[in-house]
C-alpha positions, 0 to 999 in steps of 0.5 A: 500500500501507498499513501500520499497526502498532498497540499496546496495553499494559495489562500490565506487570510493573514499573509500574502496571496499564492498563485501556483501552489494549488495547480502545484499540488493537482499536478503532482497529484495527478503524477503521483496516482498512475504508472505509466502505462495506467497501474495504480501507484499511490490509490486515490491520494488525499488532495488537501487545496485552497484556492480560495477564501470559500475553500481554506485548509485550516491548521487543524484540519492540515495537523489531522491529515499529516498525523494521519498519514503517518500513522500507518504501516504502508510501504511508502507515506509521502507528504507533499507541500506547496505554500507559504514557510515560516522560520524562527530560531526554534525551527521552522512551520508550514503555514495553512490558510489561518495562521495569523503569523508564522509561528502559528503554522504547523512545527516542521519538528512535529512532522519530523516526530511523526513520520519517525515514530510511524511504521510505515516502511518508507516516509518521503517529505517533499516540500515547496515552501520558503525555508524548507530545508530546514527539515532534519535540521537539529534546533539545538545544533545549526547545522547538524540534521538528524533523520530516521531510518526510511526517512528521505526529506526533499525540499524546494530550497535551503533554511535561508532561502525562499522558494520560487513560485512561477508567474501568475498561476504557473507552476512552481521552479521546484514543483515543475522540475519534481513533475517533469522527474517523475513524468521520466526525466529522472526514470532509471533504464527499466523505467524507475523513479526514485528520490534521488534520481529526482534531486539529482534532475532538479539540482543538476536543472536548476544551477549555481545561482538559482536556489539550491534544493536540499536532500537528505535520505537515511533509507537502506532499501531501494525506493521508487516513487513512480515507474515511468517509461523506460528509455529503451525496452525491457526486450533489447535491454535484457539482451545485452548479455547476449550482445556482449556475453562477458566483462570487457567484451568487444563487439567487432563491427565491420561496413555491413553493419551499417546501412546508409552509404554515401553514392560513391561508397555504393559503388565501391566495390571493396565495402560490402553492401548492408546486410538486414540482419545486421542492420537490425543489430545495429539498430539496437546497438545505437540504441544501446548508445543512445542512452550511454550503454556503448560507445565506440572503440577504435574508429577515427571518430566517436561515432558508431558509423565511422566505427561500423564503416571502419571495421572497429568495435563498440564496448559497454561503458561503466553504466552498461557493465553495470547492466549487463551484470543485473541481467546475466545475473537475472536481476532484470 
């Protein structure tokens, strides 16, 4: 079983208006619900929105719904905010419709005690608020963070930062890049999204000067919070032990493989003509190369034609040996 809440605060009677933090939470939501391909991932998650003043999300009910979430025993309880975040010297809140000041908002601390002490197997905190990162953070030690086995916590910005929200209603810098993951930006080769191939798309998408999101894991099993579309199929990936059947193997290639010839190299007799079943071959080996499985070895230029045309070969790379390893060993 999968649980997720998620909230999305746009309107407050005390504090500033937000634009975005409502579609922010539909979508992730909605990305959240569904595999790719249709199977259900987290079932029916609990969308907590205000949009506006007919509509709020009041402290009461916010503190009801993230102590319910994590008293639970699933295998995943996600938690994810979009609104306005206070911080002070005792710690950090997540401010709901009717906080009149920060302080008054939901302690980052009682979360923190909540999802530690709950049973399920894995509790991941996604937070899109200003001073998020403060999450983990020890108030009587700056700087110092303490987390809880199965615990990931990923946030939009560091404690002393605010965090973006997008222009007139459009997403958030944050919860744009955390979609665009979770859609297959971030997906493994079998398709797999986990919370750290998620940090590693936002903080690689966002650059020195933007602001920096925090990640901080305690997990020792993996983890994926969505199965999006792999790369390449789970057929041709699989026969990559059959392509190259030992460590360090070099598939020799030679003209016939390829199938684009120029007019005068159609008429040179010495190069052989394409052969189809090679073809088909190759097709699957620039695949391979595509997405960083095999490079070309030998040819004057790094590029599986010159490779093909020049009798050369290609070999897998460090993250092909590493595949090629999980399938001999039927891992995938």
């Amino acid at each position: 079983m999968r649980k997720a809440l998620i909230v999305g605060i746009d309107y407050y009677t005390d504090f500033k208006q937000l634009k975005g933090c409502v579609n922010d939470a539909r979508s992730v939501a909605e990305i959240l619900e569904r595999h790719h391909g249709g199977d259900v991932n987290f079932a029916t998650p609990k969308l907590l929105v205000a949009p506006d003043h007919y509509n709020p999300v009041s402290r009461d009910e916010f503190r009801r719904s993230v102590k319910d979430l994590f008293e639970c025993n699933a295998d995943v309880a996600l938690l994810y905010f979009a609104g306005h975040g206070y911080i002070e010297e005792t710690g950090g809140f997540l401010c709901a419709s009717d906080c009149r000041d920060g302080y008054e908002g939901l302690p980052i601390s009682d979360i923190m005690t909540w999802a530690t002490a709950s049973k399920a197997k894995n509790k991941i905190i996604i937070l899109d608020s200003c001073h998020s990162g403060i999450a983990g953070e020890l108030a009587i030690k700056k700087g110092s963070s303490e987390i809880g086995e199965g615990m990931t916590i990923l946030t939009a910005s560091t404690a002393e930062q605010y965090a973006y929200e997008g222009a007139n209603g459009a997403p958030g810098v944050f919860t744009n890049l955390l979609v665009d993951a979770l859609s297959g930006a971030a997906a493994n080769l079998v398709g797999e999204v986990t919370p750290g191939s998620i940090y590693a798309h936002i903080d690689q998408s966002l650059g020195p000067w933007a602001q920096r999101p925090v990640f901080k894991t305690n997990v020792q099993t993996f983890v994926s919070l969505r199965k999006a579309e792999s790369p390449i199929s789970l057929e041709e990936l699989r026969a990559l032990s059959t392509h190259f059947p030992s460590p360090g193997y070099e598939f020799k290639l030679d003209p016939a493989f390829e199938p684009e010839r120029s007019e005068e190299q159609k008429q040179d007799p010495t190069i052989p003509p394409p052969d189809p079943d090679k073809n088909k071959i190759f097709a699957v080996l620039q695949r391979y190369e595509r997405v960083n499985l095999i490079r070309p070895f030998g040819a004057s230029k790094p590029h599986m034609w010159h490779a093909a045309m020049e009798s050369k070969s290609c070999k897998l790379t460090v993250v092909g040996e590493h595949y090629r390893d999980l399938v001999a060993k039927k891992l995938i």
